[in-house]
LUMNU-773024 format. One line per 3 residues: number of its first residue (from 0); their letters; for each residue z, y, x of C-alpha. Coordinates in nm, 4 decimals. Layout:
NUM = a = Z:Y:X | ...
//
This chain:
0 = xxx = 10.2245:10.9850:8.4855 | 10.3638:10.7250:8.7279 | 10.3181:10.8340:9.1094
3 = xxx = 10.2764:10.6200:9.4373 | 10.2154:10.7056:9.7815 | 9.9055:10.7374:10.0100
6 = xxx = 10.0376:10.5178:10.3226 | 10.3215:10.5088:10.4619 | 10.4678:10.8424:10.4742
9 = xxx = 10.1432:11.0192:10.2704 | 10.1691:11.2751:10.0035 | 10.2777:11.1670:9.6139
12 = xxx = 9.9866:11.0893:9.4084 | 9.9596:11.0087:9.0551 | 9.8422:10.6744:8.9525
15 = xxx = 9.4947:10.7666:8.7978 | 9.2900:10.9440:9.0363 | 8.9641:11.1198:8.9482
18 = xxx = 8.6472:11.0198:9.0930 | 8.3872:11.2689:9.0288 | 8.0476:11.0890:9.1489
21 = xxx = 7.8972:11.1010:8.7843 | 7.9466:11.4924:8.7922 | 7.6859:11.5558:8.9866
24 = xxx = 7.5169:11.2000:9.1130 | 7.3582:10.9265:8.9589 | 7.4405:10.9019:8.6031
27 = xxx = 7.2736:11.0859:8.3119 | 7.0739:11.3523:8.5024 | 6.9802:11.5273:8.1450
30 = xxx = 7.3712:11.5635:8.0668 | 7.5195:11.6999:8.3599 | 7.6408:12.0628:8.3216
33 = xxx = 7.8155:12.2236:8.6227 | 8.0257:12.4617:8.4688 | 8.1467:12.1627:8.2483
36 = xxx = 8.2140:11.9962:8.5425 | 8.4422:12.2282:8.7382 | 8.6089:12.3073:8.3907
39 = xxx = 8.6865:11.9378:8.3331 | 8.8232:11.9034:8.7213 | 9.0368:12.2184:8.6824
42 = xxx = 9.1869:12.0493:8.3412 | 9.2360:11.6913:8.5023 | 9.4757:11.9292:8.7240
45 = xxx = 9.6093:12.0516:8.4500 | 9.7369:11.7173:8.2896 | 9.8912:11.6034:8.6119
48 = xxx = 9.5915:11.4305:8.7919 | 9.6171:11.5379:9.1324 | 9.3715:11.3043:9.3488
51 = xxx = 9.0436:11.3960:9.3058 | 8.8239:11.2105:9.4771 | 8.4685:11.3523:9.6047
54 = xxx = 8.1936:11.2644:9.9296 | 7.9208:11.4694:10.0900 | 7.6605:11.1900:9.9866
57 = xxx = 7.7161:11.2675:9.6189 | 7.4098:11.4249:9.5242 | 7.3367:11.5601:9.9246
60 = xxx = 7.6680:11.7609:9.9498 | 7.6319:11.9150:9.6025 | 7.9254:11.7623:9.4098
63 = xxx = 8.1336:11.8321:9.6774 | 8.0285:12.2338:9.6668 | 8.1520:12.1925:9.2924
66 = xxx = 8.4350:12.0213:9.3590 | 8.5294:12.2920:9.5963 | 8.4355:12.5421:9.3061
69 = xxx = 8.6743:12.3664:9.0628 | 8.9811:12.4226:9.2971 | 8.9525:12.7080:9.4214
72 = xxx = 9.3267:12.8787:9.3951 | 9.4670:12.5415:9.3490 | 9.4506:12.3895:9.6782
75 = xxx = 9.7965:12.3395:9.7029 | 9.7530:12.1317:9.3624 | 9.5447:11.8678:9.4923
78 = xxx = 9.5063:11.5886:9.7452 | 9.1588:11.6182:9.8583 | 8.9645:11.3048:9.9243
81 = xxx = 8.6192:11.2966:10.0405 | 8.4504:11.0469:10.3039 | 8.1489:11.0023:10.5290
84 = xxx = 7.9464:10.7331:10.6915 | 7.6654:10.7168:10.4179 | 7.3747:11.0036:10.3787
87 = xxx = 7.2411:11.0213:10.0483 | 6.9890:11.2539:9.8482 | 7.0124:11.3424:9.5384
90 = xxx = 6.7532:11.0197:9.3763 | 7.0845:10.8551:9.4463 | 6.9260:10.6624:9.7913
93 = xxx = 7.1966:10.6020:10.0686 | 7.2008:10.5159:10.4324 | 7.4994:10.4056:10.6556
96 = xxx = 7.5464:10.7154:10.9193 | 7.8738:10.5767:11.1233 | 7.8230:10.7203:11.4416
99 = xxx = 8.0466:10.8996:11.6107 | 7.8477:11.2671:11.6393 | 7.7344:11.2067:11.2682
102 = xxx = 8.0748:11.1575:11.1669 | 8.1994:11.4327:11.3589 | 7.9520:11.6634:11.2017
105 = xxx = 7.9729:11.5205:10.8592 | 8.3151:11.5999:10.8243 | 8.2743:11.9973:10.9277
108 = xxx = 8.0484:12.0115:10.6346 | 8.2440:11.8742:10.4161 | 8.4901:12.1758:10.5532
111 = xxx = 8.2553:12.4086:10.5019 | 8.1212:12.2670:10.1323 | 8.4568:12.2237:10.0267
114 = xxx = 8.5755:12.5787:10.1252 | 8.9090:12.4559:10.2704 | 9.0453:12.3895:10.6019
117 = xxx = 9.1522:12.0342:10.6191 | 9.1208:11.7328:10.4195 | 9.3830:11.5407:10.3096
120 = xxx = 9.2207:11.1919:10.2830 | 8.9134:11.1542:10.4538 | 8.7236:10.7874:10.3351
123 = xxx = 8.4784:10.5450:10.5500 | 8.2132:10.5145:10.3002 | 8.0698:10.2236:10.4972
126 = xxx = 8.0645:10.0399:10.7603 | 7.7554:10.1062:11.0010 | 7.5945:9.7667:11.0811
129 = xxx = 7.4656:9.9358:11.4070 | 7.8112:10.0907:11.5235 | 8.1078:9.9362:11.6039
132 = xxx = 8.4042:9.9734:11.3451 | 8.6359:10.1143:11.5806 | 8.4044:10.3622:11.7098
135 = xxx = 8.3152:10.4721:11.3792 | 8.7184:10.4840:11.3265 | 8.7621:10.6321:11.7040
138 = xxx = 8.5808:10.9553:11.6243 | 8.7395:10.9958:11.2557 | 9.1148:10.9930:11.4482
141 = xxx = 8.9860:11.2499:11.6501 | 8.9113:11.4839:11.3771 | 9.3186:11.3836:11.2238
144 = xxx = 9.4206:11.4802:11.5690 | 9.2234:11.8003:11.5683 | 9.3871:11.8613:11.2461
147 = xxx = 9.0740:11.8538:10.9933 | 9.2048:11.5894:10.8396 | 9.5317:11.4641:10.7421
150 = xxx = 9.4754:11.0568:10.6907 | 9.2070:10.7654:10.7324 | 9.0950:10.5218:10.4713
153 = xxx = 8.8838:10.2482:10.5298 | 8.6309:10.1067:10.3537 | 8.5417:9.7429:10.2068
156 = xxx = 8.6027:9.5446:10.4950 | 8.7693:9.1676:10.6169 | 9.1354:9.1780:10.7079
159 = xxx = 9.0394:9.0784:11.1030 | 8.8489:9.4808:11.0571 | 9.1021:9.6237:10.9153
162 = xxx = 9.3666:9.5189:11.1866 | 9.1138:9.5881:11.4642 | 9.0534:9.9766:11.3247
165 = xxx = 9.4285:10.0092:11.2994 | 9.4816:9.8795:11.5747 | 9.2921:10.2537:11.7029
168 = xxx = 9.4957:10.4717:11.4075 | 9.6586:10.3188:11.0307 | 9.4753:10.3283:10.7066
171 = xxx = 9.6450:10.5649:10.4287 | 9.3901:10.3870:10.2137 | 9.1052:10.1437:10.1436
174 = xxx = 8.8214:10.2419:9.8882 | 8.6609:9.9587:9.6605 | 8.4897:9.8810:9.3709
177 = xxx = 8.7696:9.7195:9.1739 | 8.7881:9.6341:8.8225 | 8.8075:9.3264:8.5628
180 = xxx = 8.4199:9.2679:8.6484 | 8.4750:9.3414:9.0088 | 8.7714:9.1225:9.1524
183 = xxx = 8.6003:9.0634:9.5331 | 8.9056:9.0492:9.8057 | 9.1506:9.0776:9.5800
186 = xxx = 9.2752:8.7272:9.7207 | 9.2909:8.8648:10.0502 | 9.2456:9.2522:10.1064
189 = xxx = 9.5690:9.3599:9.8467 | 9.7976:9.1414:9.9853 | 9.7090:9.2991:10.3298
192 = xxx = 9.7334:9.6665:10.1514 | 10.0514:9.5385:10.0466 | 10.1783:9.4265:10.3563
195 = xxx = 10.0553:9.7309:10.5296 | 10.1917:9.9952:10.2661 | 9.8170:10.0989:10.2235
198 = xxx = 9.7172:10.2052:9.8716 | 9.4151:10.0696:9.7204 | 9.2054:10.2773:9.5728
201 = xxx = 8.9998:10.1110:9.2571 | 8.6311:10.2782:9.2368 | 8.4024:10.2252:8.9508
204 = xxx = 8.7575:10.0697:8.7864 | 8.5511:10.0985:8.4252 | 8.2488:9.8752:8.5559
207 = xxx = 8.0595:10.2065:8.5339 | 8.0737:10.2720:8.1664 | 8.0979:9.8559:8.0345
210 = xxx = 8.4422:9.8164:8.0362 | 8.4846:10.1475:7.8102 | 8.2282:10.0435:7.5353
213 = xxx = 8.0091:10.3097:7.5995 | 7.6912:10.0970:7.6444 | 7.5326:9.8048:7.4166
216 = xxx = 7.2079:9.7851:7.5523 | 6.9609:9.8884:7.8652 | 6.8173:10.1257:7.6020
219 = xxx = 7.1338:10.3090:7.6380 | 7.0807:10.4381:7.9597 | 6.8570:10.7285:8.0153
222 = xxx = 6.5638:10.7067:8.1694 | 6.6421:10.8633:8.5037 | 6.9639:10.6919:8.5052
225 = xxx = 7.0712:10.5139:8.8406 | 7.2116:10.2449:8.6530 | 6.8944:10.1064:8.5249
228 = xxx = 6.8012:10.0322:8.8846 | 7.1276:9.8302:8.9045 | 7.1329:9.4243:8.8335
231 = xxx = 7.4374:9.4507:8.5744 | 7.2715:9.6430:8.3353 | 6.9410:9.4693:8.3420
234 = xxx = 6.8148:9.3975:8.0033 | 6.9532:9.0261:8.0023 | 7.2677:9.0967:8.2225
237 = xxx = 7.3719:9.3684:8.0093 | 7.3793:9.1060:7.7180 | 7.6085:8.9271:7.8546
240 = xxx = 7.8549:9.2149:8.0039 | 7.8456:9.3561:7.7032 | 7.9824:9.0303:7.5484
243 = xxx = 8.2678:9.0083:7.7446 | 8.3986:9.3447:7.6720 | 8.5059:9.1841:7.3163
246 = xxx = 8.7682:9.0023:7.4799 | 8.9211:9.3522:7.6591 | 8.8856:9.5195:7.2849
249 = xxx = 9.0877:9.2255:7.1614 | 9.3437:9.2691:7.3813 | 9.3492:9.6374:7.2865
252 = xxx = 9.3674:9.6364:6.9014 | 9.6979:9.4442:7.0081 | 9.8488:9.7910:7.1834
255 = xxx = 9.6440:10.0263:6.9392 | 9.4906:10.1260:7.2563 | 9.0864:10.1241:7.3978
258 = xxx = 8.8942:9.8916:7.5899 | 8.9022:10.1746:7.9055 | 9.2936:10.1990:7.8863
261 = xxx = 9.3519:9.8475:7.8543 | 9.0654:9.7922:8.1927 | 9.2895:10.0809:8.3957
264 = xxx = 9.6163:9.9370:8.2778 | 9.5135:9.5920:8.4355 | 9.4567:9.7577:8.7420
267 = xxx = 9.7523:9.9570:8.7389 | 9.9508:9.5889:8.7318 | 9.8152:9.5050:9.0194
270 = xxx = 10.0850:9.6501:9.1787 | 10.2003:10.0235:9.2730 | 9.9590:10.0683:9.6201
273 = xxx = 9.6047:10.0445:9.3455 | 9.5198:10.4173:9.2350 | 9.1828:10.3641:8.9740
276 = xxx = 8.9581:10.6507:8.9935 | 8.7979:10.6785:8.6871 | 8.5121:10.9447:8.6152
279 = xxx = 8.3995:11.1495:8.2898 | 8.2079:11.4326:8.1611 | 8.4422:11.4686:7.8822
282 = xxx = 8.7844:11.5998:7.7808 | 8.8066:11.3414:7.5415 | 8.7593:11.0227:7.7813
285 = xxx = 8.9657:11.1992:8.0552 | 9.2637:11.2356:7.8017 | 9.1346:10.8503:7.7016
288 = xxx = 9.1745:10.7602:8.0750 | 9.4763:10.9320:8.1481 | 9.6797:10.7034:7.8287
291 = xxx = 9.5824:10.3926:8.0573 | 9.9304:10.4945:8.2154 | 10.0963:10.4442:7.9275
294 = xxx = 9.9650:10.0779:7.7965 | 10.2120:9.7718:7.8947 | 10.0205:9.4677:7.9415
297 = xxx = 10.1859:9.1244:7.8002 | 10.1786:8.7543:7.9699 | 9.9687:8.7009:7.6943
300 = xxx = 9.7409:9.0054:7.7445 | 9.6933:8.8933:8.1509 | 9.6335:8.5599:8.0702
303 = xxx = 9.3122:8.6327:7.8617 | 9.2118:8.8718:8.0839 | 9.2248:8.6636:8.4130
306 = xxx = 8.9819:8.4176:8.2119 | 8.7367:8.6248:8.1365 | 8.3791:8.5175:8.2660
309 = xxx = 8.2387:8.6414:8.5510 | 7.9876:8.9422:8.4369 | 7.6001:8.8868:8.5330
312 = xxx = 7.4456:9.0895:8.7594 | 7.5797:9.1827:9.1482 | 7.7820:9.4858:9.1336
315 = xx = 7.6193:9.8376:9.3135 | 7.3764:9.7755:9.5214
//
């Protein structure tokens, strides 16, 4: 797999990271399966994938207790990345939580959950509408001067908010939902990231499960599925999403490749700063995921991608 940097001076990452929300949080309640889950983590490591990407509001602290399960004995494999600044429960509901003594105390349980003794990349979830950005920042650079935590990453936010949190300590990172369906900022927040040597990390970089084919219809979704709640897969949006995946398959029949590794290899060609973090359940889609790395994108191939509608629907709530 191709590597990059976190920041400036970060540790090497490979260029698919894994995001492991849907282990635990949100998606398909009825097919989660936790010693799956810490199996399939351990053999991401395996193959080479060695950001895996986590947060105490996934189901209330939970997935991170797995994650911390999954690599155990292999800390020294991994660059950890979890965040704060959002409380969740398990129904999936979240809060912002950017104050200072929050953060402070959000990040010792991810410690503690985790079972380690720093963390290497430790993400603003959100900004707090009722706390200032830098003090949210302020009293996450305390904990990298304490030594719990190695670097910052920022979350969606203007340029003018990220210069004024650097301003208090540098970004390693920014976290946002980034994929073919989801191109907000990327007129103005990668060519900062760029300028700033600040890798981009692409969340939800398979429009949670549309870009890979997986759905056709609402009816898809389980019940208790969070995604039902969500205004892209609404019975008519979801029509219409689903639609424009033809044009991604198209473009993959041309590589003998998916839909999902022709979605992550767009993002890759964004430039060398954008990690994707895709998530799975399954051996099969992580292997799937990982050969992203491997397709080449033509002229040809960006070209009808750029002009592909804009999907229906807002992305997450």
């Amino acid at each position: 797999m191709r590597t990059t940097t976190l920041g400036r001076d970060g540790p090497v990452v490979g260029r698919l990271g894994l995001g492991t929300m849907g282990l635990s949080y949100r998606y398909a309640p009825g097919l989660r399966d936790r010693s799956k889950a810490v199996s399939l983590v351990r053999e991401a490591v395996d193959l080479g994938v060695n950001l895996v990407e986590t947060a105490g509001a996934y189901a209330a602290g939970e997935n991170e207790r797995l994650i911390g399960e999954a690599i155990r004995g292999r800390r020294d494999e991994v660059v950890l990345c979890t965040g704060g600044g959002l409380l969740g429960d398990a129904g999936g509901v979240l809060r912002p939580a950017g104050g200072p003594q929050a953060l402070r105390d959000a990040v010792d349980e991810s410690l503690r959950r985790l079972h380690v003794d720093h963390i290497d990349l430790y993400l603003l979830r959100r900004v707090d509408p009722g706390v200032p950005l830098e003090e949210s920042w302020g009293a996450l650079a305390e904990q990298v001067w304490a030594g719990k935590i190695r670097m910052l990453g920022l979350p969606v936010v203007t340029v003018q908010e990220a210069r004024d949190a650097e301003a208090v300590h540098e970004a390693a990172a920014m976290a946002a939902e980034v994929s073919l369906f989801t191109r907000c900022g990327l007129d103005d927040v990668v060519p900062y990231a760029v300028e700033r040597r600040i890798a981009l990390l692409a969340g939800a970089p398979l429009g949670r499960g549309l870009l890979a084919g997986a759905l056709s219809t609402h009816d898809d979704l389980a019940p208790d599925d969070w995604r039902r709640t969500q205004p892209r897969f609404a019975p008519r949006a979801i029509r219409h999403n689903v639609a424009l995946t033809r044009a991604v398959a198209q473009v993959a029949a041309r590589h003998e490749a998916t839909p999902a590794q022709v979605a992550l290899a767009w993002l890759l060609r964004l430039g060398d700063h954008v990690v994707p973090l895709p998530g799975t359940r399954t051996s099969y889609h992580l292997a799937e995921n990982l050969g992203g790395d491997r397709v080449r994108l033509t002229q040809q191939d960006l070209t009808d991608l750029e002009f592909l509608p804009y999907p229906a629907g807002a992305p997450e709530a």
